[in-house]
C-alpha positions as CSV (number, residue, x, y, z in Angstrom):
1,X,26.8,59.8,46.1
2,X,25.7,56.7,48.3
3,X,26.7,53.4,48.2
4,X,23.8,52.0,46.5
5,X,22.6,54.5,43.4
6,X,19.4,53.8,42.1
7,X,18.4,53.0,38.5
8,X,17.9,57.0,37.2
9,X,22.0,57.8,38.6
10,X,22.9,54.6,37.1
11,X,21.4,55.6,34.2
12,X,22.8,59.1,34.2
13,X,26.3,58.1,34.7
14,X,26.4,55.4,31.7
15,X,24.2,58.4,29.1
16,X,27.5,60.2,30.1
17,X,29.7,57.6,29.6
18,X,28.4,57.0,26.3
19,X,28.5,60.9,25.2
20,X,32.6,60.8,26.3
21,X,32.8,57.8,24.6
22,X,31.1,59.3,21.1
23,X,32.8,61.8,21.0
24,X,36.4,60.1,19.9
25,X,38.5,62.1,22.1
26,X,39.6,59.9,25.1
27,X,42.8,58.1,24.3
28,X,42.7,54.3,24.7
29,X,43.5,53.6,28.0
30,X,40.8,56.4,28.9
31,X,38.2,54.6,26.1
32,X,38.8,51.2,28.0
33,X,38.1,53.0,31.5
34,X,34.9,54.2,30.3
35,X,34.3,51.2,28.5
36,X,35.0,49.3,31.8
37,X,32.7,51.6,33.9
38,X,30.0,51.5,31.4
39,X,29.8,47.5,31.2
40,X,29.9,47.7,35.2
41,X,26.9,50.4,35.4
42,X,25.0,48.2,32.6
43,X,25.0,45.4,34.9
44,X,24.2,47.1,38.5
45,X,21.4,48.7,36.1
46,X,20.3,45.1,35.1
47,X,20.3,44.0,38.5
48,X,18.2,46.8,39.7
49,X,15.8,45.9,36.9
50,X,15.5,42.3,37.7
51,X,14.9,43.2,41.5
52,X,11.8,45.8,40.6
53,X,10.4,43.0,38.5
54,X,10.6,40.3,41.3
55,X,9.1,43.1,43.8
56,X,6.4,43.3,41.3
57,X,5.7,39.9,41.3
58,X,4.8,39.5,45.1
59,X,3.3,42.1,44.7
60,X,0.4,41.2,42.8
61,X,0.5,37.5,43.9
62,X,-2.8,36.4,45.2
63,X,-4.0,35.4,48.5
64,X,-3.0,31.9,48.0
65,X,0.7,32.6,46.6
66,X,-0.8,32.1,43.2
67,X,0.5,34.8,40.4
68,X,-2.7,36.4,39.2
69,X,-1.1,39.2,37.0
70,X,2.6,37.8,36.0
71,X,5.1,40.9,35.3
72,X,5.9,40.8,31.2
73,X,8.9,42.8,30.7
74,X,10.2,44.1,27.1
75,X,6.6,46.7,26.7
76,X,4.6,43.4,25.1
77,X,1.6,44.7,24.7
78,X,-1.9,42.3,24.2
């Protein structure tokens, strides 16, 4: 894999994480590496996240730099 995964690897790599995980069999020091990769995948996937939303942002700024439809994360629905 590249350097820079994108959100669905990232993904993919913590679901697995958390199916090793569940299932009780690593030993500690195995459960803490996981653990430790999982909290690190959490946060490149947060990061990802937060630079989609800012990308949607410019995107639908208007002409004069003015936001006309602001992103709403967390599926708020009106």
């Amino acid at each position: 894999m590249g350097s820079e995964e994108g959100f669905d690897q990232v993904l993919d790599r913590l679901k697995g994480l958390v199916e090793k995980l569940e299932h009780g069999t690593l030993t500690l020091e195995e459960a803490l590496r996981s653990f430790e990769e999982g909290v690190t995948l959490a946060r490149r996937g947060h990061a990802i996240l937060d630079a989609a939303e800012k990308r949607v942002e410019l995107l639908v700024r208007g002409p004069e730099g003015e936001t006309v439809v602001p992103f709403r994360g967390g599926g708020e629905t009106t």
